[in-house]
C-alpha positions in Angstrom: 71.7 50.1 172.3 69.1 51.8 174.9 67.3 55.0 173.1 68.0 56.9 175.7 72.0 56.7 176.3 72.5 56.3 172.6 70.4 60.3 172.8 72.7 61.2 175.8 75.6 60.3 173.9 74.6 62.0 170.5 74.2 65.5 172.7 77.5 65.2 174.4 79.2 64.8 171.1 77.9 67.6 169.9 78.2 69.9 172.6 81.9 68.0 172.8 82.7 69.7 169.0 84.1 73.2 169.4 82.3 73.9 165.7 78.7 73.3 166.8 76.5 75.5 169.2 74.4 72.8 170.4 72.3 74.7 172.6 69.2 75.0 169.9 70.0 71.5 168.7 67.5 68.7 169.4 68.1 65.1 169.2 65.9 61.7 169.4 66.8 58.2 169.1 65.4 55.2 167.9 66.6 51.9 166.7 70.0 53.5 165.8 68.3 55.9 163.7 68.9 59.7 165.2 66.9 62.7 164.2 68.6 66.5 164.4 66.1 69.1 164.9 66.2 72.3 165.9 68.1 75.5 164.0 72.1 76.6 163.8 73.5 80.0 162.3 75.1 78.3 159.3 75.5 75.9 156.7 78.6 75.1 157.5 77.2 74.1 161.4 74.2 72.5 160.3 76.6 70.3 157.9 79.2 69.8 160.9 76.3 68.5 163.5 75.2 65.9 161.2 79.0 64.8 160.5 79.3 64.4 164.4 76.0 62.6 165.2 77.2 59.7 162.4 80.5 59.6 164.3 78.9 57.8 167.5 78.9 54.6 168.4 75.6 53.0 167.8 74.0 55.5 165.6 73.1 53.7 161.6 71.5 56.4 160.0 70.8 60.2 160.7 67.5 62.3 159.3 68.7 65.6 159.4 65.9 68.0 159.9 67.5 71.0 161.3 67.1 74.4 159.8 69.5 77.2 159.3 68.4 80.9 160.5 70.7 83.7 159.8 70.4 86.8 161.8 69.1 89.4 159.4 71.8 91.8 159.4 74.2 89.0 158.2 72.3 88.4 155.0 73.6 87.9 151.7 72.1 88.7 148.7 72.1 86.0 146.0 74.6 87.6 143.6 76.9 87.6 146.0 76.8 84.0 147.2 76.9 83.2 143.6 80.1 85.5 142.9 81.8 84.0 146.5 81.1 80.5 145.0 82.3 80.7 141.4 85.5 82.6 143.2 86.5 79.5 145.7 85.5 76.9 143.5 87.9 78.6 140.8 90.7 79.0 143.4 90.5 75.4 144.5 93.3 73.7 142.4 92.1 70.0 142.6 88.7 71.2 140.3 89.3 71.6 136.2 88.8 75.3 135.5 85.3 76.5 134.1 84.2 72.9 134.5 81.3 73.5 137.1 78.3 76.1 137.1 76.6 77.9 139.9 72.9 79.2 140.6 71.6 80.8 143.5 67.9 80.8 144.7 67.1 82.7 147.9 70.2 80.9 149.8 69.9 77.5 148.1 73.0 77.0 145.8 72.6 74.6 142.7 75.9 72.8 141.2 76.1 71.4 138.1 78.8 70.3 135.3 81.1 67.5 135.0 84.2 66.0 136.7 86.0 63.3 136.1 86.8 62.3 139.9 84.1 62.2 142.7 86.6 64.2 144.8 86.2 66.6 142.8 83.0 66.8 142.6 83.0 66.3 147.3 85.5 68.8 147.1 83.3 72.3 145.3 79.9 71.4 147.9 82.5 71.2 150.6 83.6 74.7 149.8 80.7 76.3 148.5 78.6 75.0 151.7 81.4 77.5 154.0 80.4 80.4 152.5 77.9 82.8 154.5 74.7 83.3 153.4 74.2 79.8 152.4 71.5 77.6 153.6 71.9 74.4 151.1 73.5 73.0 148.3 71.9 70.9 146.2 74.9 69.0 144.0 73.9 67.9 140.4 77.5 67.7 139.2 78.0 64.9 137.1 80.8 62.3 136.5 82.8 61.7 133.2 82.2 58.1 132.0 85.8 56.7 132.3 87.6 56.9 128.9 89.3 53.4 129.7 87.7 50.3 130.5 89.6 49.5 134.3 88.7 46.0 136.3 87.3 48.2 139.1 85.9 45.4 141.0 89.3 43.7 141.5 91.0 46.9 142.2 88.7 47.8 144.7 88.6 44.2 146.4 93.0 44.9 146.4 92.2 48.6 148.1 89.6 46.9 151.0 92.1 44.1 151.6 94.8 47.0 152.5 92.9 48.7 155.1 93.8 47.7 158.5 90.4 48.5 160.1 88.1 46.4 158.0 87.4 42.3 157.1 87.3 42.9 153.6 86.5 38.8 153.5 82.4 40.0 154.4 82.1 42.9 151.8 80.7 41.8 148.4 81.5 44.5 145.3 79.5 44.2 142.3 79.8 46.9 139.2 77.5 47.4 136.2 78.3 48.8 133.3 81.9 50.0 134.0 80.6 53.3 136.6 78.1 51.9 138.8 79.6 50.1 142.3 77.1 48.1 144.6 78.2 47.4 147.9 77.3 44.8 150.3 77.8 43.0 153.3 78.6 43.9 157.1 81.2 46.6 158.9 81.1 47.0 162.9 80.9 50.9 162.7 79.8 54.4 160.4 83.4 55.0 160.1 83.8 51.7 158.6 81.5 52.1 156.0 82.3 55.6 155.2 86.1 54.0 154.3 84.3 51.8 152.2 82.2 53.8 149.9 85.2 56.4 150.0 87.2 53.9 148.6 84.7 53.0 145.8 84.7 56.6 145.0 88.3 56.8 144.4 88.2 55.5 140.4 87.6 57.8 137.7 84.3 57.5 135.8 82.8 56.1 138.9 79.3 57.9 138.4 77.0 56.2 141.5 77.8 54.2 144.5 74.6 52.3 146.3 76.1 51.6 149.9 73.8 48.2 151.0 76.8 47.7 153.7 74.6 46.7 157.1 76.1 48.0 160.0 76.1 45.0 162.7 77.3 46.9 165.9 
């Protein structure tokens, strides 16, 4: 796909998404590659524009370098970010209780503790990267080696064959020592290969996915 339009395109998604204020966004192509620069008011947005550039047509992989600038007045110390954190991770039902700790440096929040299901584990960042005053999160929560040995590899082979949107006939899955999933082969779009590596997620124990899909459209 031409540079150019695949730019155009990018910049009318995001000004298209009613959760982005793309006017300080920039955007380059190349090769399917598309680079965010610029600055947004929060986490949250900075988050969201990345989430809609990998949604379009064309676009393989994303380097995300924009920054996140809060006015000064909206400021919020790092106690408090720590305290609103702690307080929506322990309200979100789908997280084991006192399972996950929280640190706070100048903005940048640091996760940590263990989970038995990568949900889980998807599920605090996506909370904790909401709350104002946050400029990052850095997630070094940890998966639970599964406690039974499961045939992951055939289950997950049975879970691509029942999506209606992929050829689960060119996707190879290979899995070391009972956690690790590798992935490889060809999908037609981002969306596709998001399913996949979603659905490699979905076993407890599962500790690291390496996504080798190639994306051939």
């Amino acid at each position: 796909m031409d540079n150019r339009f695949l730019q155009e395109m990018v910049v009318d998604e995001l000004d298209f998404d009613p959760r982005i204020d793309a006017a300080n966004i920039g955007v380059f192509a190349n090769d399917g590659v598309v680079t965010l620069s610029g600055h947004v008011a929060s986490f949250a947005e900075k988050h969201a524009a990345e989430e809609v550039a990998r949604r379009v047509k064309g676009v393989h992989a994303v380097a995300q370098e924009i920054e996140v600038r809060y006015p000064s007045d909206k400021k919020t110390s790092d106690d408090e970010i720590a305290k609103r954190a702690l307080n929506v991770i322990k309200w979100n039902t789908t997280i084991p209780q006192d399972t996950i700790q929280v640190t706070v440096q100048k903005g940048l929040v640091t996760l940590s503790g263990q989970v038995t299901w990568q949900y889980q584990r998807g599920d605090a960042e996506q909370y904790v990267r909401k709350l104002s005053g946050v400029i990052g999160v850095i997630n070094n929560i940890e998966i639970k080696p599964a406690t039974t040995t499961e045939d992951i590899k055939k289950k997950l082979e049975k879970a691509l064959t029942r999506r209606a949107k992929l050829e689960a006939s060119a996707i190879r899955v290979n899995v070391a020592d009972g956690s690790m999933v590798t992935l490889e082969g060809k999908v037609d779009c981002w969306d596709e290969r998001q399913a996949v590596e979603q659905a490699a997620w979905s076993f407890a124990g599962v500790r690291s996915v390496d996504d080798q899909l190639t994306i051939v459209r």
